[in-house]
Structure formats: C-alpha cells, structure tokens
C-alpha positions in Angstrom: 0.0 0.0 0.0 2.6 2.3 0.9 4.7 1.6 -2.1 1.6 2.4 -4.3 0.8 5.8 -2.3 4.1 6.2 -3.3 4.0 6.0 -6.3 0.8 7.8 -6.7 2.5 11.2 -4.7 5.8 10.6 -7.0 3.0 10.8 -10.3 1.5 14.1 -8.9 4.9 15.4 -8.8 5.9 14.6 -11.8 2.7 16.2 -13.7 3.1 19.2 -11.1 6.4 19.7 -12.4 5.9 19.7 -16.3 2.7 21.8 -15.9 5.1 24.5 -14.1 7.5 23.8 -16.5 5.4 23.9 -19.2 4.1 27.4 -17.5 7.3 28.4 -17.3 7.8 28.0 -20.9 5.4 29.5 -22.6 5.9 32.4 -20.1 9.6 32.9 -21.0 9.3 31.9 -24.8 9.4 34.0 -27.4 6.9 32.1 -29.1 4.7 33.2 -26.5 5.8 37.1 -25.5 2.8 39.3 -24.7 3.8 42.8 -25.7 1.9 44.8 -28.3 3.3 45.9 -31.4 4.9 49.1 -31.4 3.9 51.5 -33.8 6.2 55.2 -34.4 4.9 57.2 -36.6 6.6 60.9 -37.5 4.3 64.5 -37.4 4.2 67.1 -36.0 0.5 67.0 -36.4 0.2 68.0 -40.1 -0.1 67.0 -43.6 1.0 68.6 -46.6 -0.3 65.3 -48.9 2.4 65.7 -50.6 5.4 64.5 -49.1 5.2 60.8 -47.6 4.9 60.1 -44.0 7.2 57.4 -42.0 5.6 54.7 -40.1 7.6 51.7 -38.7 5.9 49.1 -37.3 8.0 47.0 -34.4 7.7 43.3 -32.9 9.4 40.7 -31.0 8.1 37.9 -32.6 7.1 39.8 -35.7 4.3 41.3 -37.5 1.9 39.2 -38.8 -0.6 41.9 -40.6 -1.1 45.5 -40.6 -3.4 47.4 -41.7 -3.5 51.7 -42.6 -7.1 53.1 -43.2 -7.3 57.3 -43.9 -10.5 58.6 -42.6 -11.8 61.9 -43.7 -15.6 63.1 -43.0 -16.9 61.6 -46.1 -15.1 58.3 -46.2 -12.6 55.8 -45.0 -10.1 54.9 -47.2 -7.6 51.7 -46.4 -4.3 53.1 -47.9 -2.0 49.7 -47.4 -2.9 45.6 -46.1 -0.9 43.5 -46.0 -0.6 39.6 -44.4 2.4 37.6 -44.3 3.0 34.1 -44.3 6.6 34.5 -42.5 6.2 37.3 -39.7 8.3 40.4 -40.3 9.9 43.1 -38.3 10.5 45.9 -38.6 8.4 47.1 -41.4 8.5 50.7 -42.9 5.8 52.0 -44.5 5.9 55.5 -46.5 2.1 56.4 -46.4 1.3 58.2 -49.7 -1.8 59.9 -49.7 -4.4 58.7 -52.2 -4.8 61.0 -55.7 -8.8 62.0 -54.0 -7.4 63.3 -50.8 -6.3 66.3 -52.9 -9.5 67.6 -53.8 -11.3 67.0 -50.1 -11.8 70.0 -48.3 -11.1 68.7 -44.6 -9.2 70.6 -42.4 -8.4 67.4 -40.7 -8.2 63.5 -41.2 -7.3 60.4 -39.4 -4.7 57.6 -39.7 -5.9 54.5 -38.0 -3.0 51.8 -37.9 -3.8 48.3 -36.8 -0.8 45.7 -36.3 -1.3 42.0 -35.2 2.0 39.9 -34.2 3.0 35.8 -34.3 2.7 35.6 -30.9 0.9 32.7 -29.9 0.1 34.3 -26.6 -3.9 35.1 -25.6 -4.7 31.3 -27.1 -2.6 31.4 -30.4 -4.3 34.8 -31.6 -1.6 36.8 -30.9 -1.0 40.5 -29.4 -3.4 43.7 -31.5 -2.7 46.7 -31.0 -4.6 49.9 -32.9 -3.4 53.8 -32.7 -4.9 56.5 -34.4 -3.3 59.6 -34.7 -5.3 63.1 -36.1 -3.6 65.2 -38.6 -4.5 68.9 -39.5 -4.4 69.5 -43.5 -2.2 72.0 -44.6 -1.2 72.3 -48.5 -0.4 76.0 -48.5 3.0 77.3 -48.4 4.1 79.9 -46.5 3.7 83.5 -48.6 7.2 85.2 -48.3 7.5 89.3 -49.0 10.6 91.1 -48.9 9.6 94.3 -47.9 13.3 96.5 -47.9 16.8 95.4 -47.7 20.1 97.2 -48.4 21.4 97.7 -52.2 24.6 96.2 -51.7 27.2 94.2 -49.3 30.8 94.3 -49.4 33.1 91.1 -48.8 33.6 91.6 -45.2 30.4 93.5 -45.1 26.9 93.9 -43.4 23.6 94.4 -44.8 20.1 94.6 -43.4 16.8 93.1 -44.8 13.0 92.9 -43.9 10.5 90.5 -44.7 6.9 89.1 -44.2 5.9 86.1 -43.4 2.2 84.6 -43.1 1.3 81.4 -42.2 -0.7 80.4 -40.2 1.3 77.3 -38.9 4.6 78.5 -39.5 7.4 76.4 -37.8 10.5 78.1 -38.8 12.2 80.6 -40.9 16.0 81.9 -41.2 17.9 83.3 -44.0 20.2 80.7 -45.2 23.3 81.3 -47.4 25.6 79.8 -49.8 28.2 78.9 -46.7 25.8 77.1 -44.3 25.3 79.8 -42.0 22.3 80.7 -41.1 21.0 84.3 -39.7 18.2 84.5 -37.4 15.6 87.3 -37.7 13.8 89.6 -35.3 10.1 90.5 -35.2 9.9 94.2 -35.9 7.1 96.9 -36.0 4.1 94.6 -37.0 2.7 90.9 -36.6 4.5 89.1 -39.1 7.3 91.2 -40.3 10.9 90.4 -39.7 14.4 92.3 -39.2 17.6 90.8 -39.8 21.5 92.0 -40.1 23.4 89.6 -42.6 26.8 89.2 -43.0 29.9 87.8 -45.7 32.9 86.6 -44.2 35.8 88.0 -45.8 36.7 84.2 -45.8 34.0 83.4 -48.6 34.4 84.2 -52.1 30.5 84.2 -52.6 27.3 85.9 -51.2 23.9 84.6 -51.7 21.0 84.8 -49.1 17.3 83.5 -49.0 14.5 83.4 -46.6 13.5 80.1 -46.1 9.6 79.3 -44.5 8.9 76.4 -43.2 5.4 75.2 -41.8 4.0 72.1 -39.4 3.2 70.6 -42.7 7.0 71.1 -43.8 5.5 73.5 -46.9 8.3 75.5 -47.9 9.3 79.1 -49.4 12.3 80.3 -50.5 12.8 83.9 -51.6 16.6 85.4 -52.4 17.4 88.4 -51.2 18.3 91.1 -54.0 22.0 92.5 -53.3 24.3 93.8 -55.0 28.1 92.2 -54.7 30.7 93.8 -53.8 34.2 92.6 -54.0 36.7 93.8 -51.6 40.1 93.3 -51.5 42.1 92.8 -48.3 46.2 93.5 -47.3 48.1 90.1 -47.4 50.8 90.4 -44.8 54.2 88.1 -45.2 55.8 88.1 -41.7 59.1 87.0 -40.5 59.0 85.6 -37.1 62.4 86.1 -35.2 64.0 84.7 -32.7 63.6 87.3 -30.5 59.9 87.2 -30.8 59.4 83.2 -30.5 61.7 83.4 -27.2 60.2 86.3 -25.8 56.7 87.4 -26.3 55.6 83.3 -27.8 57.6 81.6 -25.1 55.7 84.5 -22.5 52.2 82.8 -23.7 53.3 79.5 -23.8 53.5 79.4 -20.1 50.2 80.2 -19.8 48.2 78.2 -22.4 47.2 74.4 -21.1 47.5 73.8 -25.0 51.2 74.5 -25.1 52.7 72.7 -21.7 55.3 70.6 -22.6 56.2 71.7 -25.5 59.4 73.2 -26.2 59.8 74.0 -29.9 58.9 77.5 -30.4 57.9 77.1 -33.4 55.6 74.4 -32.7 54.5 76.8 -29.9 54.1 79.1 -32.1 52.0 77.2 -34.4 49.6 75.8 -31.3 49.1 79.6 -30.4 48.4 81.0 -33.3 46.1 78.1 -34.6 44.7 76.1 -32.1 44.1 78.9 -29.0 43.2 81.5 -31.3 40.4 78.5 -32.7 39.2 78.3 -29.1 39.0 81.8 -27.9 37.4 82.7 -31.3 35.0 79.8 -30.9 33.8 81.9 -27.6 33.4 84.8 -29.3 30.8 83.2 -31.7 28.9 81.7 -29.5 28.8 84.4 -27.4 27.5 86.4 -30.7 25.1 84.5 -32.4 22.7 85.4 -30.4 19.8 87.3 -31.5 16.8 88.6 -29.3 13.3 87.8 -30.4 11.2 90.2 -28.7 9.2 92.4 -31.1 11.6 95.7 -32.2 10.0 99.0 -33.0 13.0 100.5 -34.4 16.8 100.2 -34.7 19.0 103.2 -33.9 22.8 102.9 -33.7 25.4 105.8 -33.5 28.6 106.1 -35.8 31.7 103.3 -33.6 34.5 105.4 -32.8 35.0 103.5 -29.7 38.7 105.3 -28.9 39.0 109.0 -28.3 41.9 110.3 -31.0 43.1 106.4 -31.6 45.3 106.0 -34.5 44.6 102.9 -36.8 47.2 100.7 -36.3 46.2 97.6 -38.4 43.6 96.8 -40.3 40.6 94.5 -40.7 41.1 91.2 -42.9 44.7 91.7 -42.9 45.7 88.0 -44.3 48.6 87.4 -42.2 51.0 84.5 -43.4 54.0 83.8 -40.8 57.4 82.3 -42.0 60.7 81.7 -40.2 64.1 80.9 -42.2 61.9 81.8 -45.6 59.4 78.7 -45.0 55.6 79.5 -44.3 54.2 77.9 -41.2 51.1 79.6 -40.3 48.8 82.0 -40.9 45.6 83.9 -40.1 43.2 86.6 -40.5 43.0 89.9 -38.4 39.4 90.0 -37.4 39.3 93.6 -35.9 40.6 97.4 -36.0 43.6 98.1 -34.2 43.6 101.7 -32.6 45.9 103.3 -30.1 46.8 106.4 -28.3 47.9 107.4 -25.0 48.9 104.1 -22.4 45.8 102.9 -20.8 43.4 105.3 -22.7 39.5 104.9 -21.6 38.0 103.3 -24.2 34.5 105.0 -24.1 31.6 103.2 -27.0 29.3 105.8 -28.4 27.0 103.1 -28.2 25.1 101.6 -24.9 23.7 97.8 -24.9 24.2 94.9 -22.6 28.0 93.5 -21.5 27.4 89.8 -22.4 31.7 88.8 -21.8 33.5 90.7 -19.3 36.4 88.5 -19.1 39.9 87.2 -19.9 40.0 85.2 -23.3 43.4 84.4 -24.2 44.7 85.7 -26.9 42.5 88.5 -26.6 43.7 89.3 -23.4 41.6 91.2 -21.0 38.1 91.6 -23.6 34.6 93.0 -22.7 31.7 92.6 -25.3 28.4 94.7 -25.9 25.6 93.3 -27.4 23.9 96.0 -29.1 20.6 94.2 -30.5 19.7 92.8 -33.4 22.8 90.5 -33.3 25.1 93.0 -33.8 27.8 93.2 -31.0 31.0 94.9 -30.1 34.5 93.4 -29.0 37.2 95.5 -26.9 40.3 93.4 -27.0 44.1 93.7 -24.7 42.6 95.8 -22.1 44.7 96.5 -19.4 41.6 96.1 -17.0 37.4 96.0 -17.3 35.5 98.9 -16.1 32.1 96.4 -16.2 30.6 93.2 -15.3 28.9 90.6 -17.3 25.4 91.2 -17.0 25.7 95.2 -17.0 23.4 97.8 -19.2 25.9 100.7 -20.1 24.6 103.9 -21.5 26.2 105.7 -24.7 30.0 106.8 -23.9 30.2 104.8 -20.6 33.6 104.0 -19.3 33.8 100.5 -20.4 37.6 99.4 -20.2 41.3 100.9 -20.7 43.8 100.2 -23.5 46.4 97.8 -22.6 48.4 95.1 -24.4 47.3 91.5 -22.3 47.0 88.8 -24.8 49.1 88.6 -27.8 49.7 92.2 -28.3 53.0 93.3 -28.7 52.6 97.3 -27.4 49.3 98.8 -26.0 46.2 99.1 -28.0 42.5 98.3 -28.8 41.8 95.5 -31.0 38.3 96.7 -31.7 36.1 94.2 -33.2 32.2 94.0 -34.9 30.6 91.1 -35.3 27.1 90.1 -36.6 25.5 87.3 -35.5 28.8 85.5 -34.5 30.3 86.8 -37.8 33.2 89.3 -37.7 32.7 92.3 -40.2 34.5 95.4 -41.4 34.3 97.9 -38.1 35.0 101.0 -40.9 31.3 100.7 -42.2 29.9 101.1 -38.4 32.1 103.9 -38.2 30.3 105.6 -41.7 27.7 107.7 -40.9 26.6 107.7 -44.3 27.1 103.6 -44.9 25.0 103.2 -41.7 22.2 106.0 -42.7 21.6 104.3 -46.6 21.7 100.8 -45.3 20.1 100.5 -41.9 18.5 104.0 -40.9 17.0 104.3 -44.3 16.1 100.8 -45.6 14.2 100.9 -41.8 12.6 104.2 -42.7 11.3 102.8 -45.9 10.2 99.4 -45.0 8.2 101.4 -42.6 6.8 103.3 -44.8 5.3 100.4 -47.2 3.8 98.5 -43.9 2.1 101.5 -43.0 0.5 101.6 -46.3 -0.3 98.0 -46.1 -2.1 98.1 -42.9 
C-alpha cells in the first residue's frame, strides 16, 4: 500500500512539475511574448499630402498583418494591407496619400494603424494593438514678401533686410546662405514682419541669401534676397618671425596656455598659439555672438563706432597674415578687428550703450569685454589693461567701459576693436560711416516702414 501511495505522490509530482515547467515555458518563450506591437509614426500633427509620411511598425516575434485606413468626414479609405506568411519586423511604411485626398476639403483627417504579431500568446491569436493619430491638412506654403533690404554688401560687409511672413502654422524661418550659415531674424514693427543683419565673411568668395519658411506641414518658401556684390580686396601680410619674438613674447604665452605645456619648440609653440588657441577663444566669441533677441523691435538706432577717443589705426581688418621663419611659411591667419591706439591705458568710451554679455579674460585676446547692441550686432574691446564692467551690466552711450592695454598677444598697448554680426566678424570702418549706416540701416528701416504702414 505504501509503495503504491508512493507512487501515486511521485505521479502528482511529476505532472506538477511539467505543468510549471510547461508554465514556465510558454511564459519565458518568445513564441509566447505578450507585448503589443509598437507603432512610431513621424508628425508634427500635419499633412502637406504631398510629401510621404514614416511609419515603422516594431515586434518581438514579428508582425503578422497591418493594416493603414485614412479617414476623412466623407469616407474611410484603407491606404496599405498586407498579411504575411513568414512574420516580419520591422516594417517601414511610407504612407502616400491617395490621388482624392487632394481635392477633399477637410481641415483634418485620421490615420488609423492596426498591427497583429505571431505571438501565440492570448490562445494562439496573438498580441493587437490599434493607434490612431489626427492630422491637420495644410497644402499652403508659407507667402514670403521682402519688404526692404540694403542695395549692396561688401566682402567683409553687413547688410540689413526685412520681410513678411504669413502662415498660419509656420514652424521656422531663417535666412540661409551659400556657406551654411544661417541668420536668425527679429520680429519688428508689426505681426509678421521680420528684421535681420546679414553678414559675408571675408573668408567666402560668394554671397547669396534666401529666406526660407517652413510650416508644421513642412510647406516650404524660399525667396533670395536682392543685393548687389561687392568685392573687396584685403592686405596680405608676409611676416618674418624672429628669434627674439618666439623666445620672448611666444615663449611668454606659452606658459600660460594648457595647449602648449610641454612643448618646447617654439615654433611648434608658435603654431599651437596661433592656430589652435586662437580656434578656441574665437569659438567663444561666436557663441557668445550668435545670439539674436526675439522680442518684437519698433526701431533700430545705432550711433557712428568710434569707440577710442583720437586712436590712430594701427592695423587693419582682414589683414591676411602668413607667418614664415628661415623663408618657410608655417602659419597663418586673419585679423578680425581694427587696431587703434593712443595714450597708455586710454579709456575706451563706445558711443553706443547695450548689454555686456563677456567681461572677461579670453586668451589671446587678453583682458576683452563685449556689448551686445541688439539685433545680433555686438562689439568686441580686446588687450585691455583692466574691465571697467561686469557681465550682465546695461551701459549707456560713452560709458567707461575698459582701458587700453596690451594682455594677450599684443606686442605694445592698443585696442583690438572688433564687430561682429550674428557670430560673424565684419569690417568695423562701415559702423564707423555715418553715411554707410544711414543708406543701409537707418533708411532701408525708414522705408520698410513706410510700405507697412500703407499696407495696414
């Protein structure tokens, strides 16, 4: 009797075990997994119908069918079924929009997307899963209107421009040029009209801009802006380096640059200086600089630069500067600024106000305070023998910003005085023309004020 109980409790144990085995199986098995498709679909909410939208369609055990229906007020339209006799994943779908969908007035429509997986979970019928997502209809591209810019830009020039926008789900707009840069623009005087200072690099051989409009529905405009090129020569200076100035003045920075420890070439020191810190400090300068406000602007006044009370020039903007030592070339770069001096120390006194963004040390530019002066225009005081502001400060016209010095890699004491637009240096002599700045921004401002007026 025993033996037979026995057996009997060693039989329940047994069919015990391979039901929790066989529990534990189809729990852990892929064969059995029990999550949902996933379904990503890109939009920002919109619909152009023209341009194809992206759905991808996700499974562990793979997608057995799918189904894409369009539903509009009047009718539902399946755009794509398909079954599969071998369960796929992932799947991408481009949905196109049907050739009737072009001609239906709806403001809005619906894409329905239903996916079933080879699961054999919930009793061998697998894991459903349906999302619906509600897109707005937009087929109109943004309308595009410039309303005034300047007649020309120099190489190494600024120029100003103002446009109109409307649409009514506009995402995005910039004026893009033939170097990948790309200026931002202002809201100024009314809804919908936009302000923006443009620059060309003395660096580029070629100027072309266009406002670009992009909506939700990724409708797009482009409209070039009418100027008229003009090409600029700059001084190419061929300097010797000597051994006096590597072991004095080069071997003086070296010491203090992270960049150079260890090394102790001086020409190689030389080279890391003059290419590799001058790279970093400028990259601080243009992100300090491309920044442009975007509250609404009624106006935009700015007074004649002459930043330096009786300061001689004594170097020029865009001077190409190629270094050589024992007659071979080894570096080179490009003098972004004006170089103006007078007495030791001089107060260096803007005739224009704005908000000190940089009040700080930036190596090779020594001691260097910068005014951002809206619009994206700003102002850089280099080799100041100290700072008169902080970072942060609002200075009126001819404030007491800073004093002439020579910290950073200036040989005697001066004011490197540099203009940049939206992170872009540009030639300081035209802020300094009275009659540059009145026919390209004062006037071109007055104007476009004019035709919106007469618009409204």
């Amino acid at each position: 009797m025993r033996r037979r109980e026995n057996g009997s409790l060693y039989g329940l144990l047994f069919i015990l075990a391979v039901i929790v085995g066989g529990a534990l199986y189809v729990y852990n098995s892929l064969m059995f997994e029990r999550e949902t498709p996933t379904i990503s679909f890109k939009s920002d909410g919109y619909w152009n119908l023209k341009d194809p939208l992206k759905l991808s369609i996700q499974d562990l055990s793979g997608i057995k069918s799918y189904k894409v229906t369009l539903k509009s007020s009047s009718e539902d339209t399946v755009l794509y079924h398909e079954q599969f006799m071998e369960a796929k994943s992932p799947i991408e779908i481009k949905i196109e929009s049907p050739k009737s969908a072009y001609t239906m007035k709806d403001k809005e429509i619906k894409i329905v997307v239903e996916a079933l997986d080879a699961s054999k979970w919930n009793f061998f019928q697998g894991n459903f899963t349906q999302v619906e997502y509600t897109l707005k209809i937009d087929k109109k591209r943004p309308l595009v209107n410039i309303v005034a810019n300047s007649y020309k830009i120099s190489k190494g020039g600024s120029a100003l421009v103002i446009f109109k926008i409307e649409d009514e789900n506009l995402k995005e707009f910039y004026i893009e040029t033939n170097f990948d840069k790309k200026f931002k623009a202002q809201p100024f005087y009314k809804e919908g009209y936009y302000i923006a200072l443009i620059a060309w690099p003395i660096t580029e051989k070629n100027f072309k801009a266009t406002v670009v409009a992009e909506d939700y529905a990724k409708n797009s405009t482009q409209v070039y802006v009418p100027l008229y090129l003009r090409e600029k020569s700059y001084k190419v200076s061929n300097i010797k380096l000597t051994d006096n100035f590597l072991h004095g003045k080069i071997a003086e920075l070296a010491e203090e640059f992270e960049e150079t420890q260890g090394v102790s070439d001086s020409i190689e020191q030389f080279k890391l200086i003059n290419e590799t810190v001058r790279l970093k400090n400028e990259k601080l300068i243009h992100e300090i600089t491309s920044k442009v406000p975007q509250h609404m602007i009624q106006d935009f006044h700015i007074n004649s630069m002459y930043p330096l009370k009786n300061g001689a020039v004594v170097a020029h903007y865009g001077d190409h500067r190629i270094y050589s030592y024992n007659d071979k070339d080894i570096s080179e770069s490009y003098h972004m600024g004006l170089d103006l001096a007078s007495n030791a120390q001089a107060e260096i006194r803007p005739q224009n106000g704005g908000e000190v963004v940089f009040a700080d040390y930036n190596g090779l530019y020594g001691n260097m305070p910068i005014i951002s002066h809206g619009l994206g225009l700003y102002t850089l005081y280099g080799h100041c023998s100290s700072i008169a502001v902080n970072n942060g400060d609002m200075i009126a016209d001819a404030s007491h910003l800073a004093n002439t010095g020579k910290s950073g890699y200036a040989m005697g004491d001066h004011l490197h005085f540099g203009v940049l637009v939206q992170g872009i240096e540009v030639h300081p002599a035209e802020w300094m023309d009275s009659d540059w700045m009145r026919l390209n921004i004062s006037d071109v401002i007055k104007s476009s004020k004019d035709i919106i007026d007469k618009k409204i």
